[in-house]
C-alpha positions as CSV (number, residue, x, y, z in Angstrom):
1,X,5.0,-14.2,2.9
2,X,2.6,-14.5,0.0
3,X,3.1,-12.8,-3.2
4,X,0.6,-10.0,-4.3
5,X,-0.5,-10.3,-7.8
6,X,-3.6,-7.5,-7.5
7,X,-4.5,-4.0,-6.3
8,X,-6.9,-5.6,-4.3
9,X,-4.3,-8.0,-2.7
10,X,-2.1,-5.0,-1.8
11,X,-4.9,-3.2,-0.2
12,X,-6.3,-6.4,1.7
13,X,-2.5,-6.6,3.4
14,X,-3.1,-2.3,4.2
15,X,-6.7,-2.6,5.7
16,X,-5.4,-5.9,7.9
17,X,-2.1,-3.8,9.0
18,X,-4.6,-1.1,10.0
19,X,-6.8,-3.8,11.4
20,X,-3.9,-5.0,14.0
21,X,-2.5,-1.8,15.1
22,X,-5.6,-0.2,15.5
23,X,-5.2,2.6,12.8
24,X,-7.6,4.8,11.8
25,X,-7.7,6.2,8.1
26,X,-7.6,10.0,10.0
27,X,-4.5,8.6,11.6
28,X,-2.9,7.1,8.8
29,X,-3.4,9.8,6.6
30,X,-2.2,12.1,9.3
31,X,1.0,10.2,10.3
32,X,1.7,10.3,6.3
33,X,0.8,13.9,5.6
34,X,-1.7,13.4,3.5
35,X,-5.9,13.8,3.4
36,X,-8.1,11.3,4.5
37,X,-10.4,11.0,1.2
38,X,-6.9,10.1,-0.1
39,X,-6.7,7.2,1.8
40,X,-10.0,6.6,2.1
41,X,-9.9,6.7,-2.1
42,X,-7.4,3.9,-2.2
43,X,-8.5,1.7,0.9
44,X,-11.7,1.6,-1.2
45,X,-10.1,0.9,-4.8
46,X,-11.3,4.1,-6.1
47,X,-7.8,5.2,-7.4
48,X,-4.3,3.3,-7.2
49,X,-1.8,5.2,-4.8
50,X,1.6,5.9,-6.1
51,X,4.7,4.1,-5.6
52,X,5.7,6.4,-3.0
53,X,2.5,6.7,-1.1
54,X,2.8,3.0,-0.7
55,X,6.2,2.9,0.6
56,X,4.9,4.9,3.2
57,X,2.0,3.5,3.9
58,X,3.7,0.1,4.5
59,X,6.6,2.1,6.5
60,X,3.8,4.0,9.0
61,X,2.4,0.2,9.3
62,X,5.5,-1.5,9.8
63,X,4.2,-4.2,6.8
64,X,7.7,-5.7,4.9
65,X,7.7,-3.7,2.1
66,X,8.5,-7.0,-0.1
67,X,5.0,-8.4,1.1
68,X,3.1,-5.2,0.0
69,X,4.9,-5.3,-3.8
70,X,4.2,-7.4,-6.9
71,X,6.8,-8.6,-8.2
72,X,7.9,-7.0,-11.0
73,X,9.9,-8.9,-14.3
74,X,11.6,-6.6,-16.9
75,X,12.0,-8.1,-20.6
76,X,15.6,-8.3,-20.9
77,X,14.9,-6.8,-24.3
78,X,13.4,-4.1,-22.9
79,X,16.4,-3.5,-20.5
80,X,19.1,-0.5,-20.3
């Protein structure tokens, strides 16, 4: 599993998932209730998706949601 460090990273993993299972961005977009220039804006980096949009696209793609997510480090001082 390799770690995503970028946007682009993150939406190289989406387009392969597609890729494999033969996915179509009408499909996706369908399956995730959602317009196809949406996805189509985000498989092309034209805007970053939401947290939630990218749960679900990983979920509809069956991609580990751990391999589609940067990890994230919170400064302790910064902590509640």
């Amino acid at each position: 599993m390799e770690k995503i460090t970028s946007y682009e990273q993150l939406v190289k993993i989406i387009r392969e998932a597609m890729n494999r299972r033969g996915v179509t961005q009408v499909e996706l977009a369908k399956g995730l209730n959602v317009r196809q220039p949406q996805i189509n804006r985000v498989l092309n980096l034209k805007n970053s998706p939401s947290i939630d949009l990218v749960f679900n696209m990983c979920n509809y793609l069956k991609v580990g949601l751990a391999a589609a997510c940067p990890t994230v480090s919170i400064n302790e001082a910064n902590a509640l």
